[in-house]
Every structure is written in C-alpha cells, then in structure tokens.
N, C-alpha and C positions, 0 to 999 in steps of 0.2 A: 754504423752498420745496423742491420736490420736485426740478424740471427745471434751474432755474437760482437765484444766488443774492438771498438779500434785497436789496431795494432798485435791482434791476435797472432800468434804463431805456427800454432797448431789446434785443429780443429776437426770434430767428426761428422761424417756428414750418415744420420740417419734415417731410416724411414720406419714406419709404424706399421707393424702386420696388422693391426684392428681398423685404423681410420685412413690408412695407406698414405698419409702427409708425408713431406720432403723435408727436412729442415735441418742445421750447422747444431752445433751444441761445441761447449769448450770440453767437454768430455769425450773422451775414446774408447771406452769399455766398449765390451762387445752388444751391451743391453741397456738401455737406462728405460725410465718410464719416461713415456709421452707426454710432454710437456702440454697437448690439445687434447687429450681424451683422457689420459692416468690420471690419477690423483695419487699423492702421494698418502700413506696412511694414516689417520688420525688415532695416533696411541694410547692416549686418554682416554681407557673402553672404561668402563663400569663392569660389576663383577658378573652382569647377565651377558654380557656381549661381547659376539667372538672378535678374534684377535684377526684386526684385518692384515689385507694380503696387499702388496706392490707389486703390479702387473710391471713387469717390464717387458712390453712389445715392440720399443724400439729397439731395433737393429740396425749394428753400425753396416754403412755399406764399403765406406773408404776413409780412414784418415787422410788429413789434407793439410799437409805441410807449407810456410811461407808463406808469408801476411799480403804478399800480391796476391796469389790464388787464392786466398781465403777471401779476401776481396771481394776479387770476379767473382766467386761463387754464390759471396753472400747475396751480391745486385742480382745474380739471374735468379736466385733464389727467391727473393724480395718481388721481382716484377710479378711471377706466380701470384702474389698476395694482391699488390699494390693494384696491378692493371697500369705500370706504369708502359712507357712509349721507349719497347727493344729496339728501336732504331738509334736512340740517342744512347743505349749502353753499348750498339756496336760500335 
C-alpha cells in the first residue's frame, strides 16, 4: 500500500491545517506532525540555539478500522498522488 503498511488494522486518516494534504498514518492521536511539511525536531542544539518546537498540524479527521477499508482508502488516497486510472479502482 501506498500510505500505510499491508495488512494494517487500524489506521488514521489525517489532514494538515498548514499544506492542507490528505494522508493514512498507523497513528491515531488526535495531532501528529506532517509527515510533508513538519519536520520533526533536531535536539542536538548547541548552547546558543533555541530549543526547537514540533508543529503538529496534522489533524486526525476519522480512525479507520479493518484492513479492507484501510485498503480502499489507501488506493483512493494514492490515485491523488499517482494520477493513476479511478476507472480501474472502481
């Protein structure tokens, strides 16, 4: 699968208030950071430099229960990126 791995069970489907992307994650928090715009923070400051921050701008909109619909989701999810041909996923 494209967003998360085979056989997934449960899965969140986020979106990002800063770059507005759609995307699965095996996470369900209510927040995580954006996998396409966040960066996670590099902790390793030296003694002049501030203490960075993790944006988390993703927002869960629905956990998604059952590795069929996690599935479905991930393909429709995936054509968004790929340009692949929705005729052949219906």
């Amino acid at each position: 699968m494209y967003f998360v791995p085979d056989g997934t069970k449960r899965a969140g489907f986020y979106e990002c208030k800063c770059c507005n992307w759609r995307f699965l994650s095996e996470l369900t928090g209510p927040r995580i950071v954006c996998p396409y715009c966040g960066e996670e923070p590099d902790m390793e400051i030296g003694p002049d430099d501030e203490m960075p921050e993790a944006r988390e701008d993703a927002v869960l909109l629905e956990v998604i229960e059952g590795t069929e619909e996690i599935e479905q989701m991930d393909a429709l999810l995936s054509l968004a990126i790929t340009g692949g041909d929705p005729d052949s996923w219906i």
